[in-house]
LUMKOLZA-495994 format. One record per residue (C-alpha): residue in three letters; x, y, z. Coordinates in steps of 0.25 Angstrom, whole numbers, plus 5000, padded with zeros to 4 digits. Layout:
! LUMKOLZA-495994
ALAXYZ;...
***
This chain:
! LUMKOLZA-495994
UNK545048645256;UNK543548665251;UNK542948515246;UNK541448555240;UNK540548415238;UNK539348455228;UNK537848405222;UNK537448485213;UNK537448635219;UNK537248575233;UNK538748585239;UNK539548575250;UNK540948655253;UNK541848605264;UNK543248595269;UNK544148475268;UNK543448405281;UNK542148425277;UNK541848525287;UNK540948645279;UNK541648795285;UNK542148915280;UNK541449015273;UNK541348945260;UNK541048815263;UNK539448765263;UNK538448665261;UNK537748725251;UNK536448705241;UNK535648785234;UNK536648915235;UNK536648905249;UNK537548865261;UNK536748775269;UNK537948765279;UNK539048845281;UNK539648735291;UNK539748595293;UNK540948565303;UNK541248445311;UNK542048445323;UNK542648335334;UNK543048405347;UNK542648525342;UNK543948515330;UNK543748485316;UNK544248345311;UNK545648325304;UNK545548315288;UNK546148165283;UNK545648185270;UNK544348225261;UNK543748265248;UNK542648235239;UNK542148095235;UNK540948135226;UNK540648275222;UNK539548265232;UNK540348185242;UNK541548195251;UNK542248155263;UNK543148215273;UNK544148105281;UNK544448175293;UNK545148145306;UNK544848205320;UNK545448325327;UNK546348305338;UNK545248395348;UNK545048355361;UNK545848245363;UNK545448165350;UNK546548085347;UNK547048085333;UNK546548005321;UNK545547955331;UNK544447985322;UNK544247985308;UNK543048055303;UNK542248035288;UNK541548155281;UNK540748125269;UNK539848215264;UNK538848215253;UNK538248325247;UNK536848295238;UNK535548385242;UNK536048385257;UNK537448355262;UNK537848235269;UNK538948225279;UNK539348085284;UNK540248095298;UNK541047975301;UNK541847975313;UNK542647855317;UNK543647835329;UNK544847785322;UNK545647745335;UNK545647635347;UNK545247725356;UNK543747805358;UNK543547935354;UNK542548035361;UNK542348185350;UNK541548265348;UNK540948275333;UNK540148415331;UNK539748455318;UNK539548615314;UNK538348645306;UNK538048795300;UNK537348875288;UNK537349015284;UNK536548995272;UNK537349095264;UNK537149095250;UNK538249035241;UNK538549185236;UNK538849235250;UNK539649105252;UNK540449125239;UNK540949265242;UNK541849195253;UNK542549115243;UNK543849185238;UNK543649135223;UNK542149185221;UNK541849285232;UNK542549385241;UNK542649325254;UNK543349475259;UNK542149545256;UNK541049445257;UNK539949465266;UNK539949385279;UNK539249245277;UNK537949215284;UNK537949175298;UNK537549035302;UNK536248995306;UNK536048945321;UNK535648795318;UNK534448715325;UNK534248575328;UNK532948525321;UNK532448345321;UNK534048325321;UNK534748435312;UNK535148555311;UNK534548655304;UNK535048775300;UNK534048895294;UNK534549005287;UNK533949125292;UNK533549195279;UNK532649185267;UNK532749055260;UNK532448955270;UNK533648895269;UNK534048755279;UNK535048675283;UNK534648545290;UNK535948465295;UNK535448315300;UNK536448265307;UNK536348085309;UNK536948075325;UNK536248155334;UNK537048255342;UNK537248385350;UNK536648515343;UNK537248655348;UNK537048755337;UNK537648715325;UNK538448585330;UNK538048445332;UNK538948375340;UNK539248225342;UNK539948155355;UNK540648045348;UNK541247935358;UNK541847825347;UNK542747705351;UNK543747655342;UNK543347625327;UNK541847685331;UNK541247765320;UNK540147875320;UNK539447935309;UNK538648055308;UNK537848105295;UNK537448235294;UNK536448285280;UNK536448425279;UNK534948475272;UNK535048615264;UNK533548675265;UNK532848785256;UNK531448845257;UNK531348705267;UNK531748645253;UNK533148565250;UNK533848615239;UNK533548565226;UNK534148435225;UNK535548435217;UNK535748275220;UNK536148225204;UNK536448095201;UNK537748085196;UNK538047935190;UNK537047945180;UNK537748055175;UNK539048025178;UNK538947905170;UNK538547965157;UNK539748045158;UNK540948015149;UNK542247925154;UNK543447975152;UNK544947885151;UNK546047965148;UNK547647975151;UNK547648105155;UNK547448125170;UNK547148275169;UNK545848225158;UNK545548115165;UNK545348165181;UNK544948305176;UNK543848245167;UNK543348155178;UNK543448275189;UNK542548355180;UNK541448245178;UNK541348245193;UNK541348395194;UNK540048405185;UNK539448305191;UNK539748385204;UNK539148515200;UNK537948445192;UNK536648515197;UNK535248535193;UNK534648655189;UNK533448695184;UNK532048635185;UNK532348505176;UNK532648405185;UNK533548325176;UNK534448455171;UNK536048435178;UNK536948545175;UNK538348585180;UNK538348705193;UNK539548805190;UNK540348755201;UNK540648735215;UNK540448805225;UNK539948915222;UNK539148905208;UNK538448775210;UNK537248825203;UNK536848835188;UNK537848945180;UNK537248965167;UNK538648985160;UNK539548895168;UNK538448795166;UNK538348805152;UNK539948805150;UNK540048665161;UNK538948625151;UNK539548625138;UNK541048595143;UNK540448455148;UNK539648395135;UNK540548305134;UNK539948225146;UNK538648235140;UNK537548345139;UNK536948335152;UNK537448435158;UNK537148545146;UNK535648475146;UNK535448515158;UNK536248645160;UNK535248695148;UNK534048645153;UNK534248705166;UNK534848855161;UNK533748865150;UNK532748855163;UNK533548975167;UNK533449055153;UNK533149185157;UNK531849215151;UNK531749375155;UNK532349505158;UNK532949525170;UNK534049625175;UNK534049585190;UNK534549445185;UNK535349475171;UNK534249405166;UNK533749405150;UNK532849315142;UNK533649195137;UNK534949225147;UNK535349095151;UNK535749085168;UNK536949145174;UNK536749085187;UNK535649025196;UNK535549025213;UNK534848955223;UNK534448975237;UNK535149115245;UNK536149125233;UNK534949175225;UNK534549265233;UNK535949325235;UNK536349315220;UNK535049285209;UNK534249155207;UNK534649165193;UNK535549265185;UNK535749285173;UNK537049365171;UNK537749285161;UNK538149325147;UNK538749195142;UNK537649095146;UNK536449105136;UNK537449085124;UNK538248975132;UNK536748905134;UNK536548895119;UNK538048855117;UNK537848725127;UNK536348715118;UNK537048695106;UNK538248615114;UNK537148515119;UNK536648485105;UNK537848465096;UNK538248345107;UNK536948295109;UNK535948325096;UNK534848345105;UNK533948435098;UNK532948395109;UNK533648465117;UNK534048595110;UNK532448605106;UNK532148595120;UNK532948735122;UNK532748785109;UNK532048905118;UNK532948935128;UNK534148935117;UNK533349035108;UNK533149135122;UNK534649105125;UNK534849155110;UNK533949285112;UNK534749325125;UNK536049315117;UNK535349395104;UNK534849475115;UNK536249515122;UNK536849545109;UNK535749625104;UNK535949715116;UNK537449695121;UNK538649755120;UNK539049785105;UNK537949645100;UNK538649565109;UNK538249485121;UNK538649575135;UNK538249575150;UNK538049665159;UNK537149645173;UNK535949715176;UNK535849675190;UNK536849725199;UNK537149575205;UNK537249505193;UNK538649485188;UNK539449595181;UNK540249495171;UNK539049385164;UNK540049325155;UNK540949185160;UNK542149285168;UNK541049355178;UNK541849395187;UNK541749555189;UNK543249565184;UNK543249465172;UNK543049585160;UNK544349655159;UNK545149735149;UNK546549705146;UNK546949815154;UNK546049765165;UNK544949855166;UNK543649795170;UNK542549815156;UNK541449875159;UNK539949805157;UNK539249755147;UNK540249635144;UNK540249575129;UNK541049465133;UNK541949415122;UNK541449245126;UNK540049265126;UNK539949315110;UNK540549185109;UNK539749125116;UNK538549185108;UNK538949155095;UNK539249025097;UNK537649005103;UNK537149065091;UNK537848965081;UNK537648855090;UNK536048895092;UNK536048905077;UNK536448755074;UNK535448725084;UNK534348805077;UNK534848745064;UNK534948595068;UNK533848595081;UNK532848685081;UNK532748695064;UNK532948835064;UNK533748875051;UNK533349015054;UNK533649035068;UNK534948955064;UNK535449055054;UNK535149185062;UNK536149135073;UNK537149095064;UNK537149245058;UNK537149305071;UNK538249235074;UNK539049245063;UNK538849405068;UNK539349395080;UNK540449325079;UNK540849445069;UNK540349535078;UNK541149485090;UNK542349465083;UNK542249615078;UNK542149655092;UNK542849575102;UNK544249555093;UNK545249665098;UNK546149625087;UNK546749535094;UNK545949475104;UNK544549435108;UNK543949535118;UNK543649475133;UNK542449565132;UNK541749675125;UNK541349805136;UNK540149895139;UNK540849995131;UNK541249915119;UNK542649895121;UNK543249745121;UNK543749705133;UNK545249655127;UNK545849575138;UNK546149425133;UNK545349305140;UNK545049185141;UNK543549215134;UNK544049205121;UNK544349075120;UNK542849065122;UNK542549105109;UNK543349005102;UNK542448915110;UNK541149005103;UNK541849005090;UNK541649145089;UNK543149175085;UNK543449185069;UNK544649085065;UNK545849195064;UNK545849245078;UNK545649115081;UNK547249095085;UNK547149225092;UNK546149185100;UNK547049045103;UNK548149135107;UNK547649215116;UNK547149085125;UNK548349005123;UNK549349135125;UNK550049175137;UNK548949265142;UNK547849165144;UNK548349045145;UNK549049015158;UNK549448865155;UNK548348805162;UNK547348875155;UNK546748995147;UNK546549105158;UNK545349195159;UNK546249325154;UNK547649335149;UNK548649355159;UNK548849505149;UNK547749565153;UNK547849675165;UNK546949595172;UNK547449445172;UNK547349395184;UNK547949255186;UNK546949235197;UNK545549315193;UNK544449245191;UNK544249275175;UNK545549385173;UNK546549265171;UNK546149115177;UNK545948995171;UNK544548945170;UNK544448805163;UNK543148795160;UNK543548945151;UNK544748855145;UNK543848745142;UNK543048845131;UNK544248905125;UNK544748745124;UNK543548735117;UNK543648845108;UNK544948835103;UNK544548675099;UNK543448725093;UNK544348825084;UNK545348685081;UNK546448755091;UNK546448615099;UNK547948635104;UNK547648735113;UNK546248695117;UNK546948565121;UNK548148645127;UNK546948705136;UNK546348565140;UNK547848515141;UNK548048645153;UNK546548635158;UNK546748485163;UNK548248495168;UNK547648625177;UNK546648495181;UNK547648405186;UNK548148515196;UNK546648535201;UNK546248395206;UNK545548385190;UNK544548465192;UNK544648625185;UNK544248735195;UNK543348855190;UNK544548915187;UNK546248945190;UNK547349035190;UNK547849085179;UNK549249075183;UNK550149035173;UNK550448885170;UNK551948895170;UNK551948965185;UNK550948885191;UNK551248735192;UNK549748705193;UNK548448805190;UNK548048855202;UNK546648855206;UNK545748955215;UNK545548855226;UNK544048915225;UNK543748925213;UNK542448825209;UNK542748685209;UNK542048605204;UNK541748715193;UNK540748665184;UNK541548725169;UNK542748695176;UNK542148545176;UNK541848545163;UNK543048605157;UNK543848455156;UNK542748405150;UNK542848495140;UNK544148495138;UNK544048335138;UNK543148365125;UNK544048475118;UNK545148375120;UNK544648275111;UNK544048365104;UNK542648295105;UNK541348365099;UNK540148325095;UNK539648335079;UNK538548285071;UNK537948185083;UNK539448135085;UNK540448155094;UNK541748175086;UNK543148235088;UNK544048345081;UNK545248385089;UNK546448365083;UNK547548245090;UNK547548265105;UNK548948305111;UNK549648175120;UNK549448245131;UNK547948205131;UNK548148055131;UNK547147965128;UNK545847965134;UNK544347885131;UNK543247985135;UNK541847885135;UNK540347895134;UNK540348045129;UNK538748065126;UNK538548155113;UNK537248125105;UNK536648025114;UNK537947935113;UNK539147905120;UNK540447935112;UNK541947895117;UNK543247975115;UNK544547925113;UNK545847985113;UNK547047905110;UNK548447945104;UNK547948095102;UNK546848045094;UNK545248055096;UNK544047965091;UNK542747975097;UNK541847865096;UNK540347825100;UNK540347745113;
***
C-alpha cells in the first residue's frame, strides 16, 4: 500500500515500510524523481512491517521489526522510520536490540535516481497512464561518493542532483552504504540520512509554509455527526497538505490539484478548490487569483493554446516542462471560472481594494470569453487544440473519451460544452455587479447584463433537446444528447429558466445519474455508461459539490441535502477523506462506494467538497456585509453542530444548529 507524505509539491511516495521501490514510487520536487530508490536492508532482507502511517502530512513513521536472515533471532530488533519531507527529505534510522542477548547485522541502505519526469513516471500508474504501453523508464545513475554523500547526477540537460548525506560513516560500493552493527542488549543506533534535490546547482524553490498561522485562523467545528465532523477535519488537513506557492508573490498560497501526480497549479481545479473552501476564509482564493493573473495569457500562441486573457491550464517544472509545456493553456472553463471566484471573493469579503487591483486581468479574462464566442461554435464558447500535444477535451471531463452521444459515438471537435455557457453567463452577471458596485462603471455594468440576458436565451435555444440539456454542442452543430452530470452545473450558474427547473432536478436525482452515493458523471442509459470510466459513469465529489450547490441555489434544498447526506456516508467508508473520484456502481449492490485505489488522494476539489457541503448544509451565505442563513429546517439526520470563527468581512461569525434550526451570529 502506497503512503505519500507532502510539502507543498515537494513529495515523497512509498510503501507501508518506508522503503521507496516500484515503478511509481519517488522522491520527488520540482516535477521530477530525485530518487527512484530508497531501500534498507539487514542481512541482505528487508525488515518486517509492525505498523506505519503518517503522523503529519509532511511526517511519517514506519515501526518495523527485523527479518529473520542469517541467524537473527526473532523480534530481536526493533527499528523506527520517521521521515520528514520539507525542501529536502529527512529519514531518521533507529535501531534498538530489544533482546538479552547481542545482536551482530548488517544494515545497508539502497540509493538510486532515474530522474524521470513525473509524466514518464505517471504512465506507469494504471489510473492515469498505460503502464502496458509505456515507455521503459530511465535507467539509474551509477552514484559517487563526494566529502560524505552520495551523489547522483543525471545525465541529461537540466543539471539535475541528488545529494544523500548520510550521519554514520560506513561502507560505499555503488549505490549501498552499508553499516556493521554489533549492539548488546537494549543498545541503540541511529542513523539520519537528508536527501538534497538539486537544479541548475540550485534547490528547488522552497515549498516549506508555515502551517499554525494558518491553521489557526481556520473555523472549529463541533458537531454530532461523525461522517461532518471527521470528514471536515480530514479535509482541513488535506488543504493544508497541498498548499503551495506559486507565482512571483512570496506571500500568494494556493491549493495543488492533488497527489501524486498534479502537485502544481491547475487553473480550473484551482479555481473550483478555491471557491468550494471560502468558508475557511479567502486565503486561498487571494492567492489562487493573484498567482493565475501573473499567468493571464497576454498573446496568441498555437503551439501552447494560448490567447490574450485565457487564464492557465496548467504550469510544469524541471524535465516535466520539457516533456509536456512550461505553461499551457488548453482550458475552456477557466477564464470564466477566474472572474466567478473574483466575484465570490468580494461578496464575502467587500474588498473593493482587491477587485481594483485586478480590475485589468478581469476585463482581459472578459475579452477572451467575448473573444471565443464571437468566433466559436454557433456564438458559444468551444475548444479545439492547435498544438498536436495539447489536450483534445479543454472542458472539466478531459479525458479523450468524455464527449459522447447517447448512442456512444465519440463527437467530433470543436466542443461547446453545455457547463461552460454557464459558467460564462454567470461571470458576465457577476462582473457586472462588480463594475456597477466597484469599479463605478454604470455602462460597462449594463452592457454585460444585456449580453447576458442573450445568452442565456441563446443557449437555452440551443442546448434543450426538448427534454434535456445537451452534454455538448459538436463541430457540425448537432447537440451531443447523452445525459450527464454537467447539467447540474448550470443550476449552479443559474442559467436554467425556472420551468425546466424540475426537469433538470429529475434527471440528477433519477435512476440514471444518481447511484445512491452520488450523481454519476453520465447516466447509466447512455450507450456508453461505464460504471468504471473515468467521466462516462463515476462519481466525482467535487462535480456533486456544484450540482449540490445549484439546486440550493434554485430552493431544491431536499435534494441538495440528499447529495451532502450520500457524499459524507461514501466518506465514512474511506477513512473521511473523498478520493478524486469513484465507482459508479449502484448503492443497493454495493455495500460501500468503491474507490480506484489510485485515484488522487489527497485531491485538492475532492478536499474542498465537505467544506462546501458543510456551508450548503446550513445554507450559509454571505449578503449585504453579513453572514446570514436561508435553508429551510435541517433534516434529524444532521444533528447538531457549532461551526466557530468563520471570517467574512473582516469578522468572525459563529453557526449554530440546534433542533433543525439555524442562527448565525457574530463571534
Amino acid at each position: 500500500m502506497a503512503l505519500t507524505i507532502l510539502q507543498g509539491s515537494t513529495f515523497c511516495i512509498c510503501d507501508e515500510r518506508g522503503d521507496i521501490c516500484g515503478q511509481t514510487g519517488g522522491f520527488f520536487a520540482e516535477d521530477t524523481r530525485f530518487l527512484s530508490l530508497f531501500r534498507l536492508t539487514m542481512n541482505g532482507e528487508r525488515p518486517l512491517l509492525l505498523s506505519s502511517g503518517k503522523v503529519e502530512h509532511y511526517s511519517a513513521a514506519f515501526y518495523l521489526r527485523n527479518p529473520l536472515a542469517d541467524g537473527l533471532p526473532q523480534d530481536s530488533l526493533a527499528i523506527v522510520r520517521e521521515r520528514r519531507v520539507a525542501d529536502d527529505m529527512h529519514d531518521r534510522i533507529v535501531v534498538q536490540n530489544v533482546s538479552t542477548a547481542p545482536v551482530s547485522v548488517e544494515l545497508a541502505v539502497e540509493v538510486a535516481s532515474d530522474f524521470a519526469d513525473i509524466f514518464a513516471v505517471k504512465e506507469h500508474d494504471f489510473a492515469f497512464g498505460d503502464p502496458i504501453d509505456a515507455k521503459a523508464l530511465p535507467d539509474p545513475v551509477e552514484p559517487r561518493f563526494d566529502g560524505g554523500a552520495l551523489v547522483l547526477v543525471d545525465a541529461a540537460p537540466g543539471g539535475a542532483t541528488t545529494h544523500v548525506r548520510f550521519s554514520e560513516v560506513g561502507d560505499v560500493g555503488g549505490g549501498v552504504v552499508r553499516y556493521r552493527l554489533e549492539l548488546g542488549p537494549r543498545e541503540r543506533w541511529e542513523l539520519t540520512a537528508v536527501v538534497h534535490p538539486r537544479t541548475n546547482g540550485q534547490a528547488p524553490a522552497s515549498q516549506h509554509l508555515e502551517e499554525q498561522p494558518w491553521k489557526a485562523q481556520l473555523p472549529r467545528l463541533e458537531a454530532t455527526w461523525d461522517a461532518l465532523h471527521h470528514s471536515f477535519e480530514r479535509s482541513l488537513a488535506d488543504l493544508a497538505a497541498l498548499r503551495m506557492r506559486g507565482g512571483s508573490a512570496a506571500h500568494a498560497r494556493l491549493p495543488a490539484a492533488g497527489m501524486p501526480w498534479f502537485m502544481t497549479v491547475f487553473g480550473r481545479d484551482t479555481l473550483v478548490t478555491s471557491y468550494q473552501t471560502l468558508l475557511l476564509g479567502p486565503d486561498l482564493a487571494r492567492g489562487a487569483l493573484d498567482v493565475l493573473a501573473e499567468l493571464q495569457a497576454t498573446e496568441d500562441d498555437p503551439s501552447i493554446d494560448a490567447e490574450p486573457g485565457k487564464i492557465v491550464h496548467e504550469v510544469r517544472r524541471g524535465k516535466a516542462a520539457q516533456t509536456w509545456f512550461r505553461r499551457y493553456y488548453g482550458t475552456a472553463d477557466a477564464t470564466p471560472l477566474y472572474l466567478v471566484l473574483l466575484s465570490e471573493v468580494w461578496r464575502w469579503t467587500g474588498d473593493d481594494g482587491f477587485v481594483e487591483r485586478l480590475r485589468e486581468h478581469a476585463l482581459a479574462a472578459l475579452g477572451w470569453i467575448d473573444s471565443r464566442c464571437s468566433t466559436g461554435l454557433g456564438g458559444f464558447i468551444s475548444y479545439e487544440r492547435r498544438t498536436e500535444r495539447g489536450l483534445e477535451n479543454q472542458s472539466w471531463k478531459d479525458s479523450g473519451d468524455s464527449q459522447r452521444f447517447a448512442d456512444g459515438r465519440i463527437a467530433d471537435p470543436p466542443i461547446a460544452p453545455v457547463e461552460v455557457q454557464g459558467y460564462a453567463y454567470d461571470a458576465k452577471r457577476r462582473v457586472a455587479e462588480l463594475a456597477r458596485e466597484v469599479w463605478g462603471e454604470p455602462e460597462l455594468a449594463e452592457r454585460l447584463e444585456t449580453e447576458a440576458a442573450d445568452l442565456r436565451e441563446r443557449f437555452n435555444e440551443a442546448y434543450w433537446t426538448g427534454e434535456h440539456y445537451a452534454l455538448a454542442l459538436d463541430g457540425g452543430g448537432a447537440r451531443v444528447d447523452s445525459v450527464c452530470s454537467n447539467v447540474g452545473h448550470l443550476l449552479w450558474s443559474g442559467i436554467v429558466p425556472d420551468e425546466r427547473v424540475d426537469a433538470v432536478a429529475a434527471a440528477l436525482m433519477g435512476d440514471g445519474l444518481w447511484s445512491g452515493w452520488g450523481v454519476r458523471t453520465m447516466s447509466s442509459r447512455a450507450a456508453a455508461y461505464n460504471p468504471l470510466s473515468y467521466h462516462n459513469g463515476t462519481v466525482w465529489p467535487h462535480d456533486n459539490s456544484l450540482i449540490a450547490a445549484g439546486l440550493a441555489r434554485y430552493g431544491r434544498w431536499e435534494e441538495a441535502r440528499r447529495i451532502v447526506r450520500a457524499m459524507l456516508e461514501a466518506a465514512a467508508f474511506l477513512d473521511h477523506e473523498l478520493p478524486e473520484v469513484f465507482a459508479g456502481l449502484p448503492r443497493g449492490e454495493t455495500p460501500f462506494p468503491i474507490a480506484y485505489p489510485t485515484a488522487a488522494r489527497p485531491q485538492a476539489w475532492a478536499a474542498g467538497t465537505p467544506v462546501l457541503l458543510l456551508q450548503l448544509l446550513l445554507g450559509l451565505r454571505p449578503e449585504g456585509g453579513k453572514l446570514v442563513t436561508d435553508g429551510p429546517l435541517v433534516p434529524e439526520w444532521a444533528g447538531s453542530l457549532r461551526l466557530s470563527g468563520i471570517r467574512a468581512f473582516g469578522r468572525a461569525w459563529n453557526a449554530y444548529l440546534e433542533d433543525g434550526r439555524v442562527r448565525v451570529e457574530p463571534a
